[in-house]
NUMI-575294 format. One line per 3 residues: number of its first residue (from 1); their letters; for each residue x, y, z of C-alpha. Coordinates in Angstrom, 2 decimals, always signed. Example, Ala and Ser with C-alpha at 12.3 -4.5 7.8 and 13.67 -1.06 7.14 Angstrom:
BEGIN
1 = as = +12.30 -4.50 +7.80  +13.67 -1.06 +7.14
END
This chain:
BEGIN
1 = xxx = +76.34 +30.67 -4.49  +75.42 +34.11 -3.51  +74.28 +36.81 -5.14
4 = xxx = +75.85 +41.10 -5.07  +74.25 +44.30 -5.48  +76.44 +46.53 -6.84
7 = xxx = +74.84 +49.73 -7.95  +71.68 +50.52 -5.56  +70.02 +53.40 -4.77
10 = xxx = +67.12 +54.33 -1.88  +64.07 +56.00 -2.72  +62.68 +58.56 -0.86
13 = xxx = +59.86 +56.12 +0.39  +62.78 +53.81 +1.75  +62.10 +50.63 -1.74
16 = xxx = +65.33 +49.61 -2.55  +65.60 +50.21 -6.18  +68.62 +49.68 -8.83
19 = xxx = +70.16 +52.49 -10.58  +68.81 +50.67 -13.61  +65.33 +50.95 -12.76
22 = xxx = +65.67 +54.57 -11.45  +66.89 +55.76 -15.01  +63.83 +54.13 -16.75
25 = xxx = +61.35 +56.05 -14.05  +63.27 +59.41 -15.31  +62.79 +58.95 -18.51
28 = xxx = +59.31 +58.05 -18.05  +58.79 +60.78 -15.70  +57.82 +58.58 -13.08
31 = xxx = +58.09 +58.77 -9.26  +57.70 +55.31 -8.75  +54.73 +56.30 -6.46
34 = xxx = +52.46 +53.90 -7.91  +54.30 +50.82 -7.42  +56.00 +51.72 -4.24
37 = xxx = +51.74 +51.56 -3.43  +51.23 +48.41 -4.64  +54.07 +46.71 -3.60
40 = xxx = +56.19 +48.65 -0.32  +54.69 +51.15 +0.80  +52.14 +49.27 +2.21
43 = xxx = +51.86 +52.06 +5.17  +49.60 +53.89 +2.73  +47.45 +51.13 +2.48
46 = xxx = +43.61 +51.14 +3.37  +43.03 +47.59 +2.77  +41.19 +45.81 +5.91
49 = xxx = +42.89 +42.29 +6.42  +40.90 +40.05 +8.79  +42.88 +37.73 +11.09
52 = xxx = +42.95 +34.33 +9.71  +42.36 +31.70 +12.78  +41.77 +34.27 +15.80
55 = xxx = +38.15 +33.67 +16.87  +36.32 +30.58 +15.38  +32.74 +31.90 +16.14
58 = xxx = +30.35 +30.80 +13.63  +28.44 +34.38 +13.24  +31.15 +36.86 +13.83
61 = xxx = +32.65 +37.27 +10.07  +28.68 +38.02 +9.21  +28.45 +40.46 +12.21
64 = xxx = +31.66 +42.06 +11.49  +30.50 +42.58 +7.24  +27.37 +44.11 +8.97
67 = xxx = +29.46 +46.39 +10.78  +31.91 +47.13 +8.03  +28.67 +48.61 +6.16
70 = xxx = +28.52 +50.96 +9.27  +29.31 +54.38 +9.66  +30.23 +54.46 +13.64
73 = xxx = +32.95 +56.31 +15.26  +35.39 +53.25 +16.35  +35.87 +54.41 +19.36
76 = xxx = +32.06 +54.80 +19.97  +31.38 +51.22 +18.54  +34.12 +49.66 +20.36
79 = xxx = +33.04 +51.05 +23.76  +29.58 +49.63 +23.38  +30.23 +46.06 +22.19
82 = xxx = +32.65 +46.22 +25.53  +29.40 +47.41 +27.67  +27.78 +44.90 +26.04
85 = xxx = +29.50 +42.04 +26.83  +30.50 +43.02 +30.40  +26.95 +43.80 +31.18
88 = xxx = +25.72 +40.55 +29.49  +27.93 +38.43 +31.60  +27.03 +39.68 +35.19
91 = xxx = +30.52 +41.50 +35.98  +31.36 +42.24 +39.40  +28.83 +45.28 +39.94
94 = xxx = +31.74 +47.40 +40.96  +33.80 +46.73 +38.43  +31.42 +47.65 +36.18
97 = xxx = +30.30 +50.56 +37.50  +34.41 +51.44 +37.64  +34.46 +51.10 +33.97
100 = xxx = +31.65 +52.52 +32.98  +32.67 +55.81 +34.92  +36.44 +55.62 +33.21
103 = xxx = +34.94 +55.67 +29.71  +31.52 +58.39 +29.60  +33.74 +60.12 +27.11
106 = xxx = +32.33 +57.44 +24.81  +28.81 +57.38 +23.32  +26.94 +54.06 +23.68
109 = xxx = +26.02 +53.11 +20.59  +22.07 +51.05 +20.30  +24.15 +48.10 +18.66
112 = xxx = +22.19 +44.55 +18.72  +25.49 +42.13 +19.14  +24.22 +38.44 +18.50
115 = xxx = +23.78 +36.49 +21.77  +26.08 +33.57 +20.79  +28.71 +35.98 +20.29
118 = xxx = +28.38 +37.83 +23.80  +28.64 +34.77 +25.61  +31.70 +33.44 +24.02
121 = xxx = +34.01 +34.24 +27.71  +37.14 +32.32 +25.94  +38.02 +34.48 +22.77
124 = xxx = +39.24 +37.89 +22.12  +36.40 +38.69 +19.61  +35.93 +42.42 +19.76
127 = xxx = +39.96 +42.83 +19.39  +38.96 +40.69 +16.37  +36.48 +43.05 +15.33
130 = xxx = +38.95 +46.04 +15.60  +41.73 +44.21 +14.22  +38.50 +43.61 +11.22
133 = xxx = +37.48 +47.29 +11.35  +41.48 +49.11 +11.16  +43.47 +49.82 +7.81
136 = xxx = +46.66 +47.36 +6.84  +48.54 +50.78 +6.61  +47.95 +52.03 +10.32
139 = xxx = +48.47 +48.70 +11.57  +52.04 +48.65 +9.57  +53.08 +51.95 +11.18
142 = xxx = +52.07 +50.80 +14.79  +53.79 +47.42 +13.82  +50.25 +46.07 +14.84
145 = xxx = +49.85 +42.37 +14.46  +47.58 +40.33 +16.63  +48.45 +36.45 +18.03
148 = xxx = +47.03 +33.67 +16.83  +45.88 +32.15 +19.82  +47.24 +28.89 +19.23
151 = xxx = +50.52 +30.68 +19.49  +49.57 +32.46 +22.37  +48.96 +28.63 +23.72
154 = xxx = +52.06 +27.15 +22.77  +54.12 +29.96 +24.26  +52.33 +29.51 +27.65
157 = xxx = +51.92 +25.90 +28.05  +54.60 +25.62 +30.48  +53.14 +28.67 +32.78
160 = xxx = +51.73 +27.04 +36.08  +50.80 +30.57 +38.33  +51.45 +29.91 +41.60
163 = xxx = +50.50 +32.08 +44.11  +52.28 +35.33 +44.37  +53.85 +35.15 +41.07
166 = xxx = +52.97 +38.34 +38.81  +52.94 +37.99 +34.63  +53.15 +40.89 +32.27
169 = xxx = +52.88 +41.44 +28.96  +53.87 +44.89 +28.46  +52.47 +45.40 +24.71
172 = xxx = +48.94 +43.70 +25.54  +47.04 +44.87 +22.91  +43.60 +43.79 +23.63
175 = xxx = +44.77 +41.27 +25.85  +45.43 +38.12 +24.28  +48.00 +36.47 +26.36
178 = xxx = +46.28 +37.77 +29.49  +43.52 +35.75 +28.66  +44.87 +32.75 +27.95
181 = xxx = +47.12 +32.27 +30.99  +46.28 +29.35 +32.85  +45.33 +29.01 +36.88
184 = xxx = +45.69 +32.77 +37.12  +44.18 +35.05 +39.62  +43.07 +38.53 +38.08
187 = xxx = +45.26 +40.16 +40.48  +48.44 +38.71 +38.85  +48.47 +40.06 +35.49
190 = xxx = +49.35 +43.10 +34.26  +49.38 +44.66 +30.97  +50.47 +47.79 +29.07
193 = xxx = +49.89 +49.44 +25.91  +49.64 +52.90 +24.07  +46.69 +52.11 +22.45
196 = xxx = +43.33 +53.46 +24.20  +41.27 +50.73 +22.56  +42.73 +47.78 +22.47
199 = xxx = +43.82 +48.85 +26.75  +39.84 +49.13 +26.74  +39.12 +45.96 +24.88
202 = xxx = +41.69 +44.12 +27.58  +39.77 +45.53 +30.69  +36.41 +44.31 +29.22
205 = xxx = +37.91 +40.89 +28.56  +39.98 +39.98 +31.73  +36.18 +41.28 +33.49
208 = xxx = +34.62 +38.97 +31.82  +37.31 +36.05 +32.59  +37.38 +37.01 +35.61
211 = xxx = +33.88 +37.94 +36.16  +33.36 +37.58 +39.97  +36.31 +39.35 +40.90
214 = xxx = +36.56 +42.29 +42.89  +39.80 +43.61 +41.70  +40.16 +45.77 +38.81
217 = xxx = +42.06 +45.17 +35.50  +45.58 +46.41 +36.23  +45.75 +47.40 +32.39
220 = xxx = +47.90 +50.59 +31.91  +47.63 +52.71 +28.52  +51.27 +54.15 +28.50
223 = xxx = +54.42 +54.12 +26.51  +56.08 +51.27 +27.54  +59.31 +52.26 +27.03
226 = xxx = +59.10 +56.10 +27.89  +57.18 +55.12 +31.03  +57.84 +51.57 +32.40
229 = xxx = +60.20 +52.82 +35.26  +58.18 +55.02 +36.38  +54.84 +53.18 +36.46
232 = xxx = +56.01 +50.10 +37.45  +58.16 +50.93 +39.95  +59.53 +48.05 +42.59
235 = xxx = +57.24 +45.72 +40.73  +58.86 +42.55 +39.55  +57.34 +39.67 +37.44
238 = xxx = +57.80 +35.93 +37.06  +56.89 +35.93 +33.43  +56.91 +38.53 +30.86
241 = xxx = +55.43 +36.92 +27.79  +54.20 +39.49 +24.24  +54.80 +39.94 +21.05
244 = xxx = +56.23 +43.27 +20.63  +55.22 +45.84 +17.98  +58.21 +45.39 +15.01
247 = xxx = +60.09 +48.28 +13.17  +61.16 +51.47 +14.06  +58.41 +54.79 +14.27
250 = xxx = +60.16 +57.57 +12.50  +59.97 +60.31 +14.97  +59.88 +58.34 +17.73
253 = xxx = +63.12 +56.84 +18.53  +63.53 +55.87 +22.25  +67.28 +56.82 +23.80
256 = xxx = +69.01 +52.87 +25.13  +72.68 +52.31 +25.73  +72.05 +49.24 +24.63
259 = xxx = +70.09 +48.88 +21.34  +71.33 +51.71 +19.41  +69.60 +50.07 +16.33
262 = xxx = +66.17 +51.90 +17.79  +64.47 +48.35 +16.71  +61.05 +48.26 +18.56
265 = xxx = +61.02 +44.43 +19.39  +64.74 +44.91 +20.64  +64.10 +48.00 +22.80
268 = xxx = +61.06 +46.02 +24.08  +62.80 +43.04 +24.75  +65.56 +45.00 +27.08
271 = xxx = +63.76 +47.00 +28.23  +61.44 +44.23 +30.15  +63.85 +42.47 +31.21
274 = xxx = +64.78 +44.97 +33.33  +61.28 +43.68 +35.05  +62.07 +40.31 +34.99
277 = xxx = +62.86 +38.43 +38.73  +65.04 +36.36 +39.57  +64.61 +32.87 +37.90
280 = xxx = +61.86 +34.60 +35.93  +60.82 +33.52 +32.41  +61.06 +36.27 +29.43
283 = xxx = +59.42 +34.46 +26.26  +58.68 +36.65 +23.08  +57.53 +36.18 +19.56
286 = xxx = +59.80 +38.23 +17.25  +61.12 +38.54 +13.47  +63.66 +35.59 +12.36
289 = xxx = +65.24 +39.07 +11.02  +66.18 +39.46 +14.35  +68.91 +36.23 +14.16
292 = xxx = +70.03 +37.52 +10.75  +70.80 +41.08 +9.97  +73.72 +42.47 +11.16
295 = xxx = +72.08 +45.98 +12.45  +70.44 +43.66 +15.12  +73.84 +42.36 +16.15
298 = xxx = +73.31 +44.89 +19.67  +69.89 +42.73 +20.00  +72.24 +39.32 +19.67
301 = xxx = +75.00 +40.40 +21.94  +72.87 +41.25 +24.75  +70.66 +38.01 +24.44
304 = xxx = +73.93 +35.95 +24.54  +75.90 +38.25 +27.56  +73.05 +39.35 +29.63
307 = xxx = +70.51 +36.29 +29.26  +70.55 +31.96 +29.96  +68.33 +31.47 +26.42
310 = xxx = +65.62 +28.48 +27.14  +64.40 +27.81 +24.05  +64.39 +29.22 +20.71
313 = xxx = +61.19 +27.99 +18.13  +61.46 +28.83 +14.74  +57.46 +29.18 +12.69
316 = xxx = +57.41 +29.07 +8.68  +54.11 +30.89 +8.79  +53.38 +34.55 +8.60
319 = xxx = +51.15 +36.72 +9.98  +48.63 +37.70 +7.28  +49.87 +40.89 +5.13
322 = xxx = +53.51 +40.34 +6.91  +56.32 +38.78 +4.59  +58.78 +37.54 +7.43
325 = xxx = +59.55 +34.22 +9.17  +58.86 +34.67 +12.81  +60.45 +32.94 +16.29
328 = xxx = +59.42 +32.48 +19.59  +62.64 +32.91 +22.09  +62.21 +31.91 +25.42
331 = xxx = +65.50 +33.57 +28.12  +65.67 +33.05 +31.78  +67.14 +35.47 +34.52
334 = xxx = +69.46 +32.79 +35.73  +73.23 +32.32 +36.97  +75.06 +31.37 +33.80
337 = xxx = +78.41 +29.43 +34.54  +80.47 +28.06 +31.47  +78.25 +26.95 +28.24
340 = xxx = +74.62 +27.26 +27.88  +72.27 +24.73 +26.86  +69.00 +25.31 +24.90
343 = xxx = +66.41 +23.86 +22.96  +65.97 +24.74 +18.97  +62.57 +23.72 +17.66
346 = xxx = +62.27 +23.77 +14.07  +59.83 +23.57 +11.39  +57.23 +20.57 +12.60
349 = xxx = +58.79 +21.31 +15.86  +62.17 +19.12 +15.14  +64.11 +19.67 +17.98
352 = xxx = +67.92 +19.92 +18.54  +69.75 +20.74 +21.57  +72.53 +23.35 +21.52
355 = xxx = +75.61 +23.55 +23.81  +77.67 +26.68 +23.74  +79.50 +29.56 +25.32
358 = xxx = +77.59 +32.87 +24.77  +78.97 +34.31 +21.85  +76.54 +36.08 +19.29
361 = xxx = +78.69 +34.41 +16.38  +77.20 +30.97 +17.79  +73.45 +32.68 +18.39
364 = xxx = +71.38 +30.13 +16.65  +71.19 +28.29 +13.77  +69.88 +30.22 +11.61
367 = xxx = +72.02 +31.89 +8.69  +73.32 +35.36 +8.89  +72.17 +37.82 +6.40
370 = xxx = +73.46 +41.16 +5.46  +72.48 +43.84 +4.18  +72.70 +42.77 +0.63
373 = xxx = +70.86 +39.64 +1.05  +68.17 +40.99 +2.88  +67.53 +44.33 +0.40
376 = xxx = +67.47 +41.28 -2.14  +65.17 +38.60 -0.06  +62.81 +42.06 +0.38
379 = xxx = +62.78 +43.06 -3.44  +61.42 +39.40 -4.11  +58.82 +39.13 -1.58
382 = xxx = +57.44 +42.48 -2.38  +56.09 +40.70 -5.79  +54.71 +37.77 -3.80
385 = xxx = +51.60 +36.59 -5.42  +51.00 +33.07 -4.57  +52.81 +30.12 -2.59
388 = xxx = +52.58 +26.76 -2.52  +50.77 +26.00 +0.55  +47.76 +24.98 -0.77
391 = xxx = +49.55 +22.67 -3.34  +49.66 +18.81 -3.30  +52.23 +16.81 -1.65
394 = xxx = +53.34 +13.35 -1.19  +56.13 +11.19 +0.31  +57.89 +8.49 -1.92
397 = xxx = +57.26 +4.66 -1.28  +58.47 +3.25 +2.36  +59.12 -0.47 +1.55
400 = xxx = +59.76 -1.68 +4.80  +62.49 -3.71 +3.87  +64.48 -2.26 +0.52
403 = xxx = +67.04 -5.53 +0.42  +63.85 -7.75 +0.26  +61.69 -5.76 -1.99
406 = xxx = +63.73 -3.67 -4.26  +65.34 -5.37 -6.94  +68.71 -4.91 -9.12
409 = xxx = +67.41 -6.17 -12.45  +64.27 -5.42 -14.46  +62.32 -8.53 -15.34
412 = xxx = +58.21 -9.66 -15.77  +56.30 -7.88 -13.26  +58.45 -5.48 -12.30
415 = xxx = +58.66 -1.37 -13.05  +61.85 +0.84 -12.50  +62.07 +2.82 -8.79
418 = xxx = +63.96 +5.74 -8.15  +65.80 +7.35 -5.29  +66.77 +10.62 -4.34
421 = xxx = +70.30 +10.75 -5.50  +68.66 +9.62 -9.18  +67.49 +13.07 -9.32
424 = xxx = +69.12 +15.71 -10.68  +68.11 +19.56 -11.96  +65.59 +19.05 -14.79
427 = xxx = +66.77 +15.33 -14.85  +66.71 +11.48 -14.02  +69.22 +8.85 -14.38
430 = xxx = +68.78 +5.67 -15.24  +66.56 +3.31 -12.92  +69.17 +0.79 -10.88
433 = xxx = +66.47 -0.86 -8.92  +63.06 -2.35 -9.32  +59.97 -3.14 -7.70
436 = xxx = +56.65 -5.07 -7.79  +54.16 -2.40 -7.11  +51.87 -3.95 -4.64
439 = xxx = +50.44 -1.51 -2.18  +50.06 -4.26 +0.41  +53.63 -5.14 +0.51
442 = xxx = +55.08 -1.60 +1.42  +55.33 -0.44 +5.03  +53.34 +3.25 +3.64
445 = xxx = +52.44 +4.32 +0.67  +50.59 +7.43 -1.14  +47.87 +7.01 -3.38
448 = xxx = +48.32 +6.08 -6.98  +47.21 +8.98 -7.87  +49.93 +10.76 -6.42
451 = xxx = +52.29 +8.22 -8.29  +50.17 +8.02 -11.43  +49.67 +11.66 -12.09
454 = xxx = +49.61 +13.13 -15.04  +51.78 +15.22 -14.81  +54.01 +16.16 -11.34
457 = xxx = +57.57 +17.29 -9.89  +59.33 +15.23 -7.67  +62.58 +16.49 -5.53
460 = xxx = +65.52 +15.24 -3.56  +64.11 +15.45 +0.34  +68.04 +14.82 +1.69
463 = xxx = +70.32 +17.92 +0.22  +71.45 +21.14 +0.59  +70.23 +22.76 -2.70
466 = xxx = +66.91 +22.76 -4.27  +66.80 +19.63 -7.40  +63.73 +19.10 -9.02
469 = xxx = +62.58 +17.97 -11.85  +59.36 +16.61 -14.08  +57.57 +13.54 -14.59
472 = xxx = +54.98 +12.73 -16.85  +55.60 +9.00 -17.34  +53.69 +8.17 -13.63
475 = xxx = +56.90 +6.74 -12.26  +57.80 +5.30 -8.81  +59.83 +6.86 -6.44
478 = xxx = +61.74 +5.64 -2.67  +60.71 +8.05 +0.35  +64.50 +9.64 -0.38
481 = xxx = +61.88 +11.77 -2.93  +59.09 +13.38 -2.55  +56.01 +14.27 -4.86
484 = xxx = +54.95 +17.63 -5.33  +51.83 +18.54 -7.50  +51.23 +22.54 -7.40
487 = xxx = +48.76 +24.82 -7.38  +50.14 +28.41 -8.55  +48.06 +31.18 -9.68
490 = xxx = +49.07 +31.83 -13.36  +51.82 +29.21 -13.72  +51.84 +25.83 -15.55
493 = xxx = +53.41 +22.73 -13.71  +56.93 +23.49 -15.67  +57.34 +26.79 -15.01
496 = xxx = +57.16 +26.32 -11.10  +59.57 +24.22 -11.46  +61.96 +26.70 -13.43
499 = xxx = +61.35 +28.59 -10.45  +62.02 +25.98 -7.82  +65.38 +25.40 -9.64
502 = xxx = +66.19 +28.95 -10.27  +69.83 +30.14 -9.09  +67.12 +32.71 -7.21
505 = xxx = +65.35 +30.53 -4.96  +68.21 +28.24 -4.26  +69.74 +31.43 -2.68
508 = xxx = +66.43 +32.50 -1.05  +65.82 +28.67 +0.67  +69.58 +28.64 +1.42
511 = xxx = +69.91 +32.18 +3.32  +66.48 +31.81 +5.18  +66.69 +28.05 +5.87
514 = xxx = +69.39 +25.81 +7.42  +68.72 +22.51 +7.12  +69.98 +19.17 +4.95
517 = xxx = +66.45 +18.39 +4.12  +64.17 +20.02 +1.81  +60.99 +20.03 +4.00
520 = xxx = +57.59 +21.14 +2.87  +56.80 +23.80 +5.48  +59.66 +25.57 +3.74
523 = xxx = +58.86 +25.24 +0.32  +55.50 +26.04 +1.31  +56.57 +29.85 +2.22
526 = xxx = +58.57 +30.52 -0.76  +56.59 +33.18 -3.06  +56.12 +33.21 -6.43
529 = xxx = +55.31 +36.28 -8.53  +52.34 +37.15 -10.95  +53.55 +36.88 -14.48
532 = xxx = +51.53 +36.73 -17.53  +50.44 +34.15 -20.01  +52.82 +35.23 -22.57
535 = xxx = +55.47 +34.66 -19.41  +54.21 +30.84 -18.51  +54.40 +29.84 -21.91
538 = xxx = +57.79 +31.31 -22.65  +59.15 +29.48 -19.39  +57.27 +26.46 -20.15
541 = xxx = +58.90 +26.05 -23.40  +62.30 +27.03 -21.57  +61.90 +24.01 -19.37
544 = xxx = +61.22 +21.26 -22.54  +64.60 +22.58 -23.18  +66.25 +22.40 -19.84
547 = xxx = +63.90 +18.57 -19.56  +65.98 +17.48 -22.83  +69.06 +18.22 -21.61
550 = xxx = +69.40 +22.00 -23.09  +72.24 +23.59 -20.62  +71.89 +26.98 -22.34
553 = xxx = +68.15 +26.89 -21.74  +68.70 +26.31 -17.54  +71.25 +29.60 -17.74
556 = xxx = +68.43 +31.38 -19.97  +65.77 +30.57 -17.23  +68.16 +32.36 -14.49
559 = xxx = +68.25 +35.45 -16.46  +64.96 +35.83 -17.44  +64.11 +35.43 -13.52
562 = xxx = +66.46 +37.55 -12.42  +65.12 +39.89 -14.92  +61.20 +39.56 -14.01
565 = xxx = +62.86 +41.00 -10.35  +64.98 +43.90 -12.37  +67.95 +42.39 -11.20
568 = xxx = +70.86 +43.44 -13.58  +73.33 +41.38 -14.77  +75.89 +43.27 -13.00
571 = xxx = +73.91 +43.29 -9.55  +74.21 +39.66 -9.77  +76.89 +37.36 -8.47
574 = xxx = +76.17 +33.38 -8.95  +79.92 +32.27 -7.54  +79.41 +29.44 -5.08
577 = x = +80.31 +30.66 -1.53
END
C-alpha cells in the first residue's frame, strides 16, 4: 500500500502544500502565514520548551520560573550562575582566576542561586537553565537540542579512558558528554562549539568536575567545520562521541566533496572522522531520516565505504518540540576485509546481528523513504496533538501450557478465548477455544480490569499491518493480542481506533517501522490530530458501522482522514506495493 502526491507545490516558507489547498488560500486571500506559525514554521516560534528528564534537582524548575520573571541580559545571568558555582566549589585558584579574566566582558549579576543547586557537581543544570531561558524558534535554526543524559550514558558505557587516549565531542554544547565520561583526566577531553555560552557553561562545568585540576578546559568556541583543521591540527582522538546540530543553515552552507547534501549532522559526521585514530570509536546520535531519504544517500555511501559500523540503536522517543525518530550509530576506524558485522538494537533494545558487504542498499534495516513519503509523513506530524504514550496497555493471557488449559469445546465453566489471528479490522471471528478463567492457573496474567473493561481495543501483536478492533463484551484474549485502553485528547475509544486502522497510519507504521510485531513503543509515537466534537462523533458513528460489518463505512473513514490532512483524492494512491 503506498500512497502518491501528484500535484504539490512549495511555499515560500518551505510547508509542503497541495495545489488544492493553495487555490482555497487565493481565494481567501490568505498567505498561509498563520498556519505555517502554528504548525511549520516553528523557527518563528518564541515558545520556551524545558527539557523533559535533564536535571532531576528538586528546586531548579522553581528557580528557573523565578528567573523566567527576570529581566537579565542572558549573557550577564549566565556568566554569574557560572561564577557562582565555580567559586562555590573551591576551583583550582588558577583556574579560576583564568576564567574570570577570559569573561570581564560580562557583568556579574547579585543573583542568590539556592545552595542545593550549586553543589549538585554531577548535572549540567545551568545548560538546563539556558536551554529553560532560549526560544523553540532559535533553538530550531541552530538545530539546538540538548541530551538526555541517560542517552549521553548509554552511548558511553563502553568508554574505559586509558591513559593517553584523547575524546572529543566537537559540538559540546554546554558540555554534556564531557561530563559524563567515565575515569577521565581533564586533560583528555576536548570540546568545540560556536556558541559563546554554552562553550562558557562547559568550562564552568568540567572546573567543577574536575575541581582540583590544574589544567584548563580545552573548550574551543569555533566553527567546527570552517575551523577544525586548523585548530586541531596533528591532534587525533580515540573517541569522538556528540550529537550534532540537524538541518541545513540557509546562508551557511559549508563546501565537502563528500556530502553535497550540505546536511549538518552529515558534514559533522565526516568531517570528524577525519579526527578519528586508528582503531578509534566515532559514536553519534542522529535523525532516523538519515537511513531513509534518498538526499542523504552521500551520508549512507560514505558510512558503508569509508567506515567498519559497530552498532546501530534505533530510539522511538523524541526530543521535546522535535517530530523525528532518532539513532545512535556507533563506526570504528578499522581494516575492513570482506562483510561487516554489526549490532542493530531496536525498540526495548531487541537486538539483531547483521552480516553484510558494504553497500548503502543493505545500510540498515530500516525502510527507505522518498521524497514523497517523507513530504507526506511531515504534513501529518505537523498536526500532531496527542499520542498514545500515556495510554493503557496490557498483554493477553500466558497459560503456560495452551494444550492443557485451552479447550476446543464450550461447556459449564468455561468462557470463549481468542488469539491473534481471530482478529481482524473492526472484527472477531468466532471463539475456537476455551478456558476456565482462573488467575492462579496461568503462567501471567493482567488484571481483570484490563480484561473486564468497559470498553477497550485489542490488536494482533504478530503482523505486518495494523488490525484492531473493539470490545465491549470484557472478553479474553491469548498473549498473540494485546489490550490497549487509550487516552487521546478529544477522541472517544472508537474513533482512535478508526485511526489506528486507517489506510494512513498503516502507511505511516509501515514506512517508519520494520518489524513483524506491532510493539507498543511504536504505537506509542504515532500522532494523532486535534479534531472537534462534531469530528469524534461523526467517526464514532463511522466505526458502529465498520464494528457491524459496514465495508462502505471502513472506505468512508479513509477519506474523511485523508481529508482532515487535505489530502486529495488524486494525491492519494492506496495500491498495495
Amino acid at each position: 500500500m503506498g500512497l502518491r502526491r501528484r500535484s504539490c507545490i512549495m511555499t515560500e516558507t518551505n510547508l509542503f502544500i497541495s495545489k488544492a489547498t493553495q487555490r482555497n488560500w487565493d481565494k481567501l486571500k490568505n498567505d498561509g502565514k498563520d498556519r505555517l506559525t502554528r504548525r511549520a514554521n516553528k523557527s518563528r516560534s518564541q515558545r520556551i520548551i524545558t527539557p523533559e528528564g535533564y536535571v532531576m534537582a528538586g528546586s531548579l524548575p522553581r528557580f528557573v520560573e523565578e528567573l523566567r520573571d527576570t529581566t537579565y541580559p542572558i549573557n550577564d545571568l549566565i556568566f554569574s550562575l557560572c561564577a557562582s558555582y565555580v567559586e562555590h566549589n573551591k576551583v583550582n585558584e588558577a583556574n579560576k582566576q583564568r576564567f574570570f579574566e577570559e569573561y570581564t566582558h560580562y557583568q556579574r549579576l547579585g543573583l542568590e542561586v539556592p545552595r542545593q543547586i550549586l553543589k549538585n557537581r554531577q548535572d549540567d543544570w545551568i545548560g538546563f537553565i539556558y536551554q529553560s531561558l532560549t526560544a523553540e524558534g532559535h533553538r530550531i535554526l541552530k538545530g539546538l537540542y540538548y541530551t538526555k543524559p541517560v542517552i549521553v550514558n548509554e552511548m558511553l558505557s563502553d568508554i574505559r579512558m586509558l591513559s593517553g587516549e584523547k575524546f572529543l565531542d566537537p559540538c559540546c554544547g554546554s558540555g554534556i558528554f564531557l561530563l559524563k565520561v567515565q575515569h577521565a583526566q581533564l586533560e583528555q577531553l576536548y570540546g568545540i562549539d560556536n556558541d559563546p555560552l554554552a562553550v562558557m557553561i562547559a568550562k564552568a562545568n568540567l572546573m567543577v568536575r574536575y575541581n582540583e585540576s590544574s589544567v584548563y578546559p580545552q573548550i574551543y568556541q569555533m566553527d567546527f567545520l570552517l575551523h577544525a583543521a586548523s585548530a586541531l591540527g596533528d591532534l587525533r582522538f580515540d573517541y569522538i562521541v556528540t550529537n550534532p546540530p540537524w538541518g541545513t543553515e540557509k546562508g551557511k552552507l559549508h563546501a565537502s566533496e563528500v556530502i553535497q547534501s550540505k546536511e549538518n549532522a552529515s558534514l559533522f559526521f565526516t568531517e570528524s572522522f577525519k579526527f578519528l585514530k586508528q582503531n578509534g570509536i566515532q559514536h553519534f546520535l542522529l535523525p532516523t531520516s538519515m537511513m531513509k531519504i534518498k538526499v542523504h544517500a552521500d551520508f549512507r555511501h560514505f558510512v558503508t565505504h569509508e567506515t567498519r559500523m559497530e552498532t546501530l540503536k534505533c530510539y522511538c522517543e523524541r526530543f521535546k518540540g522535535v517530530f523525528t525518530d532518532f539513532i545512535s550509530l556507533k563506526v570504528s576506524r578499522k581494516p575492513t576485509f570482506g562483510s561487516q558485522s554489526y549490532k542493530v538494537y531496536g525498540i526495548n533494545n531487541e537486538v539483531s546481528k547483521k552480516e553484510f558487504v558494504p553497500s548503502e542498499d543493505d545500510f540498515c534495516a530500516i525502510p527507505m523513504l522518498n521524497d514523497r513519503d517523507e513530504a507526506i509523513i511531515s504534513k501529518v506530524e505537523r498536526m500532531r496533538h496527542d499520542d498514545l504514550s500515556h495510554s493503557q496497555w496490557a498483554l493477553g493471557i500466558i497459560t503456560g501450557n495452551n494444550a492443557k488449559v485451552l479447550k476446543d469445546r464450550p461447556r459449564k465453566g468455561l468462557e470463549p478465548i481468542f488469539t491473534g489471528k481471530d482478529i481482524t479490522k473492526y472484527g472477531l471471528k468466532k471463539a475456537s477455544r476455551y478456558i476456565k478463567y482462573n488467575r492462579a492457573d496461568f503462567q501471567q496474567c493482567a488484571k481483570d480490569e484490563f480484561y473486564r473493561a468497559k470498553e477497550k481495543l485489542v490488536y494482533k501483536f504478530v503482523s505486518s499491518r495494523l488490525c484492531f478492533t473493539y470490545d465491549d463484551k470484557q472478553r479474553l484474549f491469548l498473549n498473540s493480542a494485546n489490550i490497549l485502553i487509550p487516552e487521546i485528547d478529544g477522541m472517544s475509544i472508537k474513533t482512535v481506533l478508526a485511526f489506528l486502522n486507517s489506510e494512513l497510519f498503516n502507511f505511516l507504521y509501515a514506512k517508519r517501522f520494520n518489524d513483524i510485531k506491532i510493539l507498543k513503543g511504536n504505537l506509542s509515537s504515532l500522532p494523532f490530530p486535534k479534531i472537534t466534537s462534531e469530528q469524534d462523533q461523526q467517526f464514532s458513528a463511522l466505526v458502529d458501522r465498520a464494528l457491524s460489518g459496514d465495508k462502505d463505512a471502513q472506505d468512508e473513514i479513509d477519506e474523511r482522514i485523508f481529508s482532515l490532512y487535505e489530502f486529495t483524492p488524486d494525491e492519494i494512491d492506496l495500491t498495495t506495493e
